[in-house]
C-alpha positions in Angstrom: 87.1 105.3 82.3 86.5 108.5 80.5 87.2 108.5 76.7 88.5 112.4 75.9 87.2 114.1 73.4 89.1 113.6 69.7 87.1 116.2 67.9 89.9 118.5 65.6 90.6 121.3 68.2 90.4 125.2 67.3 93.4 126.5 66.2 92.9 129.3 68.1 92.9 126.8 71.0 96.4 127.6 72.9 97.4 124.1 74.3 99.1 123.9 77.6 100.6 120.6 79.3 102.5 120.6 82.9 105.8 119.0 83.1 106.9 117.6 86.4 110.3 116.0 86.5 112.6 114.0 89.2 115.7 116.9 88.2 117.7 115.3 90.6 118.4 112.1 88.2 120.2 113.1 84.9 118.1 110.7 82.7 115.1 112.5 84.3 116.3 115.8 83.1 117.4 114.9 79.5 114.1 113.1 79.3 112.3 116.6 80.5 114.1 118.5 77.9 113.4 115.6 74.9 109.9 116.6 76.1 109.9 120.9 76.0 111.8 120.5 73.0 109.5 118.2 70.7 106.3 119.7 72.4 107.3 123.3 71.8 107.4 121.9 67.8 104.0 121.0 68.0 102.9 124.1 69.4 102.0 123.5 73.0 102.9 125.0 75.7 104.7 123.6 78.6 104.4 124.8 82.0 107.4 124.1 84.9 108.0 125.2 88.3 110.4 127.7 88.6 112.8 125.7 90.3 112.4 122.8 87.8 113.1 125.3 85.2 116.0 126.4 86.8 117.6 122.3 87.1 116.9 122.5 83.6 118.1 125.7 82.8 115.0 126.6 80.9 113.8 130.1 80.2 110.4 131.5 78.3 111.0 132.7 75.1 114.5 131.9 75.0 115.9 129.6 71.6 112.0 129.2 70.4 110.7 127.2 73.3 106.9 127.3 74.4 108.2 127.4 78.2 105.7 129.0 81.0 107.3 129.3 84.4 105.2 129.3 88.1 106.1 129.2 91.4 103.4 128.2 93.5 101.7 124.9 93.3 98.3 125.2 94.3 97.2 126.5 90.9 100.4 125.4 88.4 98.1 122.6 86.6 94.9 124.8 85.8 94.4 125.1 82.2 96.6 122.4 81.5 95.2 119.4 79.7 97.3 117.1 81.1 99.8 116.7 83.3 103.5 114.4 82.0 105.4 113.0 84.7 108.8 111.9 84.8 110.0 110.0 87.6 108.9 107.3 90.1 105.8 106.4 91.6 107.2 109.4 94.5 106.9 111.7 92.1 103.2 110.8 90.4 101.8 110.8 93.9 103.6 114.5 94.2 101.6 115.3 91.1 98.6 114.4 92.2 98.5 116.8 95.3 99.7 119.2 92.5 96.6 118.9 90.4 94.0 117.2 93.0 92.4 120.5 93.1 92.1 121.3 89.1 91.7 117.8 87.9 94.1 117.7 85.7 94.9 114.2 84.2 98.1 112.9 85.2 100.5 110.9 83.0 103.4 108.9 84.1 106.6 108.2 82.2 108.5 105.7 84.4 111.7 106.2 85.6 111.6 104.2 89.2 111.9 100.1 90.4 108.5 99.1 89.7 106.5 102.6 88.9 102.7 101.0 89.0 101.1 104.6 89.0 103.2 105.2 85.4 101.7 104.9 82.0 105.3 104.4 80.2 108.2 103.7 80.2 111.0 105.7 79.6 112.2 104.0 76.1 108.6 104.8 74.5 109.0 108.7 74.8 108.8 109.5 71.2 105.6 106.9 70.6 104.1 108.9 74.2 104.8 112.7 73.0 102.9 111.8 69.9 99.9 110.7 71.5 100.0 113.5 73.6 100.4 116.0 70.4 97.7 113.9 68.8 95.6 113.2 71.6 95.2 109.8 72.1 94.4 109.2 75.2 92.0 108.4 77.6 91.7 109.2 81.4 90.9 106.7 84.4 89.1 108.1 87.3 90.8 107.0 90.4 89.2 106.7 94.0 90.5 108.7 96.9 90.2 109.1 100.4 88.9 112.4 102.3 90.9 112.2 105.4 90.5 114.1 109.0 92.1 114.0 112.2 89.7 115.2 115.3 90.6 116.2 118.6 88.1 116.6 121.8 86.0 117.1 118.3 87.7 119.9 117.1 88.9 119.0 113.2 92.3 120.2 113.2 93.7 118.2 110.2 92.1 117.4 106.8 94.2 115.7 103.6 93.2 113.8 100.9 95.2 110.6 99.7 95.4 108.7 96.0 97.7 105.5 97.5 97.1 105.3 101.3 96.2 107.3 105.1 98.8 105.3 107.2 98.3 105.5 110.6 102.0 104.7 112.1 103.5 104.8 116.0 105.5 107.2 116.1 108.2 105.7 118.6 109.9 102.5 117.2 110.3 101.2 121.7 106.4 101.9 122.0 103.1 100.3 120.7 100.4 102.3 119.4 96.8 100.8 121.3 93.9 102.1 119.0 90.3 101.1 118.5 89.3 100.4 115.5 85.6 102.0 114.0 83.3 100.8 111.1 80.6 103.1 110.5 80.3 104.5 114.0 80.4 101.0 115.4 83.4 99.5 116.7 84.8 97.0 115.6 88.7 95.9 117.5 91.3 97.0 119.8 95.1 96.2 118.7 98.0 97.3 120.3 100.0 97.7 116.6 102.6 99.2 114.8 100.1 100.8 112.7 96.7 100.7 110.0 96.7 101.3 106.7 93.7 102.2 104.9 94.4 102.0 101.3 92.3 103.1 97.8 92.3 100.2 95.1 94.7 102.1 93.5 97.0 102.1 96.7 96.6 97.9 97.0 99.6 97.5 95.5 101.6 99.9 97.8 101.9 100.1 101.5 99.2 97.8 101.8 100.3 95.5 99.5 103.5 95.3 101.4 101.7 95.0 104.6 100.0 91.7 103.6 97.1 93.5 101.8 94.9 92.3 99.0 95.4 93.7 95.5 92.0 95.0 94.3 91.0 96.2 90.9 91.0 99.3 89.9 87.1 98.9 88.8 86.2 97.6 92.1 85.4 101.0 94.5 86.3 99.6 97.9 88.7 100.4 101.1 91.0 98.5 102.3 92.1 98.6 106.1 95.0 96.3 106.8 96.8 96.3 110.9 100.1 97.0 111.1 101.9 94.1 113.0 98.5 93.9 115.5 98.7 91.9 119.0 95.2 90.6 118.4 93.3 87.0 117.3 91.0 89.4 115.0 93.5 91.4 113.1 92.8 90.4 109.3 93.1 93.0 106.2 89.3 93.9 105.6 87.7 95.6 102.3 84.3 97.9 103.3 83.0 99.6 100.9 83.1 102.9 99.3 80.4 104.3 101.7 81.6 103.1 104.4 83.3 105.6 107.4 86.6 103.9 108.7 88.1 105.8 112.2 90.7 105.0 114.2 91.0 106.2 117.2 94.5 106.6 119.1 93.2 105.7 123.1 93.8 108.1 125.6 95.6 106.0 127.9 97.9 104.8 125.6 101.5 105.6 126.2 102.1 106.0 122.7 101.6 108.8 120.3 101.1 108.4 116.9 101.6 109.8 113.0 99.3 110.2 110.4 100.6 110.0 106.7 98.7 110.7 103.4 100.7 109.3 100.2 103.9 109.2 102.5 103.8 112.7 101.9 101.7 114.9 104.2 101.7 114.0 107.7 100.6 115.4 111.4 101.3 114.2 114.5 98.4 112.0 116.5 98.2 112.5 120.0 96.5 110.0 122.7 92.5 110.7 121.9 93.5 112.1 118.6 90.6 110.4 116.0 91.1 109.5 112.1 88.2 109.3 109.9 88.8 107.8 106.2 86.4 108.0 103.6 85.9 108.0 100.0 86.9 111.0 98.9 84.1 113.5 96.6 87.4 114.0 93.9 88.9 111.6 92.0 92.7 111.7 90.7 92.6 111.6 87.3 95.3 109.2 85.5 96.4 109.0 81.9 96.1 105.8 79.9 98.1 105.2 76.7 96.4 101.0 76.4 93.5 99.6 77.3 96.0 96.5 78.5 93.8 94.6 81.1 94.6 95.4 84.6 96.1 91.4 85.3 98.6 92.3 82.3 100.3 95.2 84.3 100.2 93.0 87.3 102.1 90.2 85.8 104.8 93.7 83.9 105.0 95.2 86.6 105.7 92.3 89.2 107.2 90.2 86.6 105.4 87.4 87.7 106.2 84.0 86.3 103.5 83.0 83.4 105.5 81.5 81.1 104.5 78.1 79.2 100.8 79.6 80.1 98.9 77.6 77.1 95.5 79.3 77.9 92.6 80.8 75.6 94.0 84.0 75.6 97.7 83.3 74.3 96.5 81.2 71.8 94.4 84.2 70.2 97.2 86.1 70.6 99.2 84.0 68.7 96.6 83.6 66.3 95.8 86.9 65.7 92.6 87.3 67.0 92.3 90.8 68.6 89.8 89.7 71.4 
């Protein structure tokens, strides 16, 4: 976790933040709006795509916002300090590909179901824009995966993925047959539905869902889970983060397959075609508002059942005691 820096900033300094919003949900536009408005108070800039601006009929210079307008997204988050959020998990993973490039910390304000990736939630905006105005904040490196799809050992597909690279059949009548690699050794053959190969941020996605572990943010690993595998050996395994997972889609498999990165870039995977998944060299950077342990947003986020827990910990905190 990286503390940022709280010395007084120039005033000189122009501040900039990046505001990405889900403008198809009314509460997601008022919320974007609560945001330009208070923001542009404060003095920083905020930065939309155009066609965001458009759903929320917001113009530079127009009734004394601080509005900049772009329209591509390759470079919409450099010089941005941070990037706000407001949506669903769906939209935080859009962000990332937005900013993977610039590094731009990303901060979540949670509008979905269960929104793990999000910092806060939507009835905390007022406490979350002053923290923003008065920077207080840190940032949480995030793993991610460097992904590439080979053919007769041409590369002719490379992504990068925060959550998940999800191998998938790409017929529902037909089974994908693939062998699975560990570090240039192999390891299994399945006839399957599919593999995920998941980040510890991205346990408690797909993966999760797929009968994955949940791993700890701290902990750099990758998971690789089968997808409904015909096989004695198909268990969810965790290599670690220099480890070289591939996949390879056998040639005399009737099935093709699909390659997905975040559920949100994809390419199709031919018989022969070969997936290599490793750690990726940049991280997604994520926003953190509390330094709540990880097992705390577990039990929020999934409401799990704790209650008439009488352990060490809830008696400090009835006490007092900060630990």
């Amino acid at each position: 976790m990286t503390q940022l820096d709280d010395h007084a900033p120039d005033p000189a300094e122009t501040r900039r933040v990046l505001l990405l919003a889900h403008t198809g949900r009314a509460e997601a536009r008022e919320v974007a709006r609560a945001f330009v408005e208070s923001l542009s108070g404060h003095g920083v800039h905020v930065r939309l795509m155009s066609q965001e601006a458009a759903d929320l009929d917001l113009v530079p210079d127009r009734d004394g916002l601080l509005v900049e307008v772009v329209d591509g997204e390759p470079d919409a988050g450099h010089g941005c300090e941070l990037a706000v959020v407001i949506g669903g998990d769906g939209t935080i993973l859009r962000a990332a590909e937005i900013t993977h490039d610039s590094g731009t910390p990303v901060l979540g304000i949670n509008l979905g179901h269960v929104g793990f990736l999000a910092e806060a939630e939507v009835d905390a905006v007022d406490t979350t824009i002053q923290a923003i105005v008065d920077r207080r904040y840190t940032t949480d490196d995030r793993l991610t995966l460097d992904v590439r799809v080979t053919q007769d050992g041409e590369v002719v597909w490379r992504s990068f993925a925060l959550n998940e690279a999800s191998v998938e059949k790409a017929a529902r009548e037909r089974m994908l047959e693939v062998v699975l690699e560990i570090d240039d050794r192999p390891l299994s053959r399945w006839g399957c539905d599919g593999v995920v190969c998941a980040t510890p941020t991205g346990s408690t996605a797909y993966s999760f869902s797929a009968g994955g572990p949940v791993v700890w943010p701290g902990v750099e690993a990758v998971t690789v889970v089968p997808l409904s595998a015909h096989a004695l050996f198909a268990r969810p395994l965790v290599v670690a983060p220099t480890s070289v997972v591939a996949i390879e889609v056998l040639t005399r498999s009737d099935g093709a397959g699909v390659l997905w990165c975040d559920g949100r870039r994809t390419v199709d995977l031919p018989p022969g075609a070969r997936i290599e998944v490793r750690s990726g060299a940049t991280p997604v950077r994520l926003v953190r508002l509390h330094q709540a342990p990880f097992t705390d947003r577990l039990v929020a986020k999934f409401d799990l059942p704790v209650a008439g827990w009488r352990g060490a910990g809830e008696r400090r905190r009835r006490e007092g005691d900060p630990r």
